[in-house]
C-alpha positions in Angstrom: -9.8 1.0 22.8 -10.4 3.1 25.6 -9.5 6.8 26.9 -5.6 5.5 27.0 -3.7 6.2 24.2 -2.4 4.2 21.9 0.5 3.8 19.7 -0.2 3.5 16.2 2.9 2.7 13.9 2.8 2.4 10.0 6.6 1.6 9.3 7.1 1.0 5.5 10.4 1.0 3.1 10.5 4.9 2.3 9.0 6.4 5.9 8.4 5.5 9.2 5.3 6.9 11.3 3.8 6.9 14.3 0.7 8.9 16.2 -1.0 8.4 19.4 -4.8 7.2 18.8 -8.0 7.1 21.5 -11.4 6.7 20.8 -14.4 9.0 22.4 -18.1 9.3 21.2 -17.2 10.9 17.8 -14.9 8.1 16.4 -10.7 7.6 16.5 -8.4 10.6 16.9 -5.1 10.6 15.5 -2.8 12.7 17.9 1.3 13.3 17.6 1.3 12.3 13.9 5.0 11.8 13.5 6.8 11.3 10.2 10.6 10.8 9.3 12.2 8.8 6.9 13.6 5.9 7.5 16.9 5.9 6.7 17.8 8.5 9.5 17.5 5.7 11.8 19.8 2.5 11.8 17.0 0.2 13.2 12.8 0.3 14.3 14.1 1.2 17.7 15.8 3.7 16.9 12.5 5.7 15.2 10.8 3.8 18.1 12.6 5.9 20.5 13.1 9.3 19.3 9.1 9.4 18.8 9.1 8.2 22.6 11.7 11.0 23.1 10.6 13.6 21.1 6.7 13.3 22.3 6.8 12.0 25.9 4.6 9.7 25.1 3.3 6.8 27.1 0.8 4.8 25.6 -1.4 2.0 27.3 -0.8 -0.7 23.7 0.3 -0.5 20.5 -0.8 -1.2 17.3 1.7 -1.8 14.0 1.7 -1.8 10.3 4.9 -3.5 9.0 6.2 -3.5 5.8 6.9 -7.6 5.9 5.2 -11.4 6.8 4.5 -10.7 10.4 4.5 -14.4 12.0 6.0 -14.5 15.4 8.0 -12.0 17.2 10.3 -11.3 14.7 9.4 -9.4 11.6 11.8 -8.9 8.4 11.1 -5.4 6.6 11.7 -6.6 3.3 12.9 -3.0 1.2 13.9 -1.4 5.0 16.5 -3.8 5.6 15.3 -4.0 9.5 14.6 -6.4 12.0 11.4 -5.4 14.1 11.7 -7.5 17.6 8.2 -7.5 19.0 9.1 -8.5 22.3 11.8 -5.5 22.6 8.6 -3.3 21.5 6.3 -5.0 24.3 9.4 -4.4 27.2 10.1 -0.9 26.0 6.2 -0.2 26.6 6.0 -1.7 30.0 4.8 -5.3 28.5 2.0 -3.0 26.8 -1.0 -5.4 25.2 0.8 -5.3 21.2 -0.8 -6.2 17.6 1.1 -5.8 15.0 -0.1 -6.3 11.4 1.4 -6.1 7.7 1.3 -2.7 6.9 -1.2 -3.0 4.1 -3.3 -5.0 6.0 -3.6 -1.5 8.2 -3.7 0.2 4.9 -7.0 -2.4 3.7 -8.5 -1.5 7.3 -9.0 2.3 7.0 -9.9 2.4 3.4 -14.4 2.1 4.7 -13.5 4.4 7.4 -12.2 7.2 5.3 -14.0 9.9 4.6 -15.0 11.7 0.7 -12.0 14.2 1.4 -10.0 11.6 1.8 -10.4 9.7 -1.5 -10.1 10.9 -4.9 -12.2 9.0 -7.3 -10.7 7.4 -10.3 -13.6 5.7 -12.2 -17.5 5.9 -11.0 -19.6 3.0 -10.4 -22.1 1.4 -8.0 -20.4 0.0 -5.2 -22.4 -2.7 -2.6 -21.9 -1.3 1.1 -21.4 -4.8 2.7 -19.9 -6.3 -0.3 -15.8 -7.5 -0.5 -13.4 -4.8 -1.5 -10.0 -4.7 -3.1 -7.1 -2.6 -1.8 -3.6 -2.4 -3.8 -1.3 -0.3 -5.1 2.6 0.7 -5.1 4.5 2.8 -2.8 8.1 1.4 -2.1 6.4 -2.4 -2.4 3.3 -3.5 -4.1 0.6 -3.9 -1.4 -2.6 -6.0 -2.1 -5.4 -7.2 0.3 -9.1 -7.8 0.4 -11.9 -6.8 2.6 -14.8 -8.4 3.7 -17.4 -7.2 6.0 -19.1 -10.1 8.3 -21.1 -10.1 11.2 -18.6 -9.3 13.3 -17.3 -6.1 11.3 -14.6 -5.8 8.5 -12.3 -8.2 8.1 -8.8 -8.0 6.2 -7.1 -10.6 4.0 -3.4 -9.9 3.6 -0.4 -11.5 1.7 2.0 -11.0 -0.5 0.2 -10.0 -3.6 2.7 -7.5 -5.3 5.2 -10.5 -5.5 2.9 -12.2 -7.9 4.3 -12.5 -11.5 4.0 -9.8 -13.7 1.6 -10.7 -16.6 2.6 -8.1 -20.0 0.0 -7.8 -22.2 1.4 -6.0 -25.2 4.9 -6.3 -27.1 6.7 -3.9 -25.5 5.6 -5.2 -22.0 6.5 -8.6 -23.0 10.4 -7.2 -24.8 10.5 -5.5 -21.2 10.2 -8.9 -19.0 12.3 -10.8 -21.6 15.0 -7.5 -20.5 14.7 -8.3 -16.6 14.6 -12.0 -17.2 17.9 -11.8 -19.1 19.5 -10.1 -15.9 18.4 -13.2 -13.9 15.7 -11.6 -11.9 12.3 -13.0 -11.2 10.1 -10.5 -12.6 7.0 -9.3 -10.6 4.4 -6.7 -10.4 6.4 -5.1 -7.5 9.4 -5.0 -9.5 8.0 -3.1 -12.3 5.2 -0.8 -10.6 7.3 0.1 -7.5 9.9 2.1 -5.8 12.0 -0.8 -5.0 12.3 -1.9 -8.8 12.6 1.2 -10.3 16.3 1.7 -11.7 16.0 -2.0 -13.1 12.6 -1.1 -14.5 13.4 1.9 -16.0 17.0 1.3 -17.4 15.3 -1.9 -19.3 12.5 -0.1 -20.1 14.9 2.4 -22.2 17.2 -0.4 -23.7 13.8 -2.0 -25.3 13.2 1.3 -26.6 16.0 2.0 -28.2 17.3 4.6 -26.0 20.3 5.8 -24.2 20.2 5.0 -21.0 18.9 8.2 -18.3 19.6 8.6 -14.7 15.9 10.2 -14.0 15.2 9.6 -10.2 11.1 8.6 -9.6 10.7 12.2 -9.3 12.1 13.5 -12.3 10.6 10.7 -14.0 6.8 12.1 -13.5 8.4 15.6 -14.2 9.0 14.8 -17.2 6.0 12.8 -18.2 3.5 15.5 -16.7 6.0 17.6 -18.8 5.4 15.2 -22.2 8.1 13.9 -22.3 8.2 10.4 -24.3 10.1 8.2 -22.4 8.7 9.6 -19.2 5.1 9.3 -20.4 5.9 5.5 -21.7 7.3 4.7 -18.5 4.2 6.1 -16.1 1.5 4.4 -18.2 3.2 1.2 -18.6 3.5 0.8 -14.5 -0.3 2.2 -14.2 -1.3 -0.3 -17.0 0.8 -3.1 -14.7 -1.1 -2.1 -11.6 -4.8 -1.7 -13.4 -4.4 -5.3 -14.4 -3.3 -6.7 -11.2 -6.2 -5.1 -9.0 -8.5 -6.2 -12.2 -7.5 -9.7 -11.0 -7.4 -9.1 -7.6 -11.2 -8.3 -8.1 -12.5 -11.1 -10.2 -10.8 -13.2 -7.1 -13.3 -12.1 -4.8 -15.9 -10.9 -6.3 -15.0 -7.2 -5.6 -18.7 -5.8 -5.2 -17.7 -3.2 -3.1 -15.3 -1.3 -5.1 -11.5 -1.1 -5.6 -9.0 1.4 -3.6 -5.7 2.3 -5.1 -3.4 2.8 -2.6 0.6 3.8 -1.9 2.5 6.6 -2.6 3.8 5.4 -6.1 0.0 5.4 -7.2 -0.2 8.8 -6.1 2.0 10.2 -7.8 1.0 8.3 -10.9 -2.5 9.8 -10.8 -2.7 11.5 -13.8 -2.8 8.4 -15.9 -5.0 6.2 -13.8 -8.3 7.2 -15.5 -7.1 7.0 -19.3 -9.5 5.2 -20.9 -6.6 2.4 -21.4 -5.6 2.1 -18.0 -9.2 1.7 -16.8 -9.6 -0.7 -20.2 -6.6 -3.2 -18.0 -8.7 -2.9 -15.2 -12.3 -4.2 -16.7 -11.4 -6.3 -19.8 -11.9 -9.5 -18.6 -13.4 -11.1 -21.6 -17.4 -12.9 -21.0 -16.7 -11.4 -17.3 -16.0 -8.2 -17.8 -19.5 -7.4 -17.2 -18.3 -7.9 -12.8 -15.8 -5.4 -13.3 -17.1 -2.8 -15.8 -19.4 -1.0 -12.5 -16.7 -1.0 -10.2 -16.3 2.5 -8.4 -12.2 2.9 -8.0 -11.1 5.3 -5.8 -7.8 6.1 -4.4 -6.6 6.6 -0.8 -4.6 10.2 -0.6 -4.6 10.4 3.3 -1.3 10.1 4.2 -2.7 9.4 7.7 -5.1 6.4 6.5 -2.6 3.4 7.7 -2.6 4.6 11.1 -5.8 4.9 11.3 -6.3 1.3 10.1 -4.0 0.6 13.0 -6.0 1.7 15.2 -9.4 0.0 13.9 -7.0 -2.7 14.0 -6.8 -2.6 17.5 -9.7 -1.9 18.0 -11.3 -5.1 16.2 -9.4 -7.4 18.6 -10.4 -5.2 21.7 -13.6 -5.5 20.4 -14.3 -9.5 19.6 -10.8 -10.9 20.3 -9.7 -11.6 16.4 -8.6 -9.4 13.7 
């Protein structure tokens, strides 16, 4: 990246944001941080052009995080309901050089550039600097990718990790996925830990339980647990204990040496229960391996700026040795 500006884009199911990025001897500045939801626009160009509009901007690339498979020019936003044209990006730019990116791969990307006031940590332990890292977490999806640092610098393995299936490990978990199975829906980690499965996952949730159903929106719902209330409470540590055991995995995978991020803004919000000794006990029992998981520091990304920074590093990476 050089002195020009460029666009950095993180455009997810909930928000859409963009910021103009350029590098100088101190590191990456963000610039014209912009943040709207999403569904005041009708499409990606629509956002697309009221940031041009409202900031005059004229960057010299861009760099995307999108909230879908991104494998030609076309990209899908699975819980948006858009269709991102890459090509239509490039032309409205002026054929600007363009890398776009899975938005959690951006996400992965910032996590070893952040800064201590920019994660909070969840559970100490001794993390290896150059070693492979894990990044997950809800926010309107489930986002899930690893990091590995080569020669070259860090490098991000995406994929569609929150689609996995969701594994219960205790009766009311299990009475839970028989509930969503019985509605004919496949029943993932996604579905049950974020914003896109919520209604399903909480009405279910309340008929295993024997009780009436509630209309609680995500908000009211950790109201009312930080408040004590039962249901609410049930609800928040059962989708932290869902999560927990999915990064647990994620981490025997590859070995995570280097530690574990939570990220999204689901997992923010369900910070209070992340460092119960049970939800920490999903992460790390792992039976005669629990002993690779049991040091792991786990720390959680609360910069609401960190994907567009990973943008940028993005874009960066393949100024810098032609590959991200």
């Amino acid at each position: 990246m050089t002195q020009t500006s460029i666009l950095v884009g993180d455009v997810g199911g909930t928000n859409v944001r963009f910021a103009l990025a350029s590098a100088s001897g101190a590191g990456l500045r963000l610039e014209a941080i912009w943040k709207r939801e999403a569904a005041a626009f009708a499409s990606f160009s629509e956002a697309l052009d009221a940031f041009l509009d409202d900031t005059a901007a004229r960057p010299g690339g861009v760099a995307l995080g999108l909230a879908g498979v991104v494998e030609g020019d076309t990209v899908d936003l699975l819980n948006r309901g858009w269709r991102v044209d890459l090509g239509w990006v490039r032309r409205r730019l002026g054929e600007a050089p363009l890398v776009a990116v899975n938005d959690f791969i951006a996400m992965a990307r910032a996590a070893p550039e952040l800064g201590d006031d920019e994660l909070e940590p969840v559970r100490s332990g001794r993390a290896s600097p150059g070693g492979c890292a894990v990044v997950g977490g809800p926010g309107t999806g489930f986002g899930l990718a690893l990091l590995r640092h080569a020669g070259a610098g860090w490098v991000v393995i995406g994929g569609e990790g929150g689609h996995q299936a969701y594994t219960p490990q205790t009766l009311l978990e299990w009475e839970l996925a028989q509930a969503i199975r019985a509605r004919g829906v496949y029943v993932s980690t996604e579905l049950v830990t974020a914003g896109a499965g919520f209604e399903l996952t909480r009405d279910c949730l309340a008929e295993v339980m024997g009780l009436p159903p509630v209309s609680w929106s995500q908000a009211d719902v950790i109201a009312q647990a930080l408040a004590g209330e039962p249901f609410s409470v049930a609800f928040c540590r059962l989708r932290v204990a869902a999560v927990m055991t999915t990064l647990g995995d994620a981490a025997l995978v590859c070995n995570a040496s280097g530690g574990v991020f939570l990220a999204g803004g689901v997992a923010n919000h369900l910070a209070p229960w992340f460092d119960e000794p049970e939800a920490i006990a999903r992460f790390e029992q792992r039976g005669p391996r629990t002993c690779l998981l049991d040091t792991l520091p786990i720390r959680m990304i609360v910069s609401e700026a960190a994907p567009l920074l990973g943008a940028a590093h993005i874009w960066l990476d393949q100024s810098r040795r032609g590959w991200i």
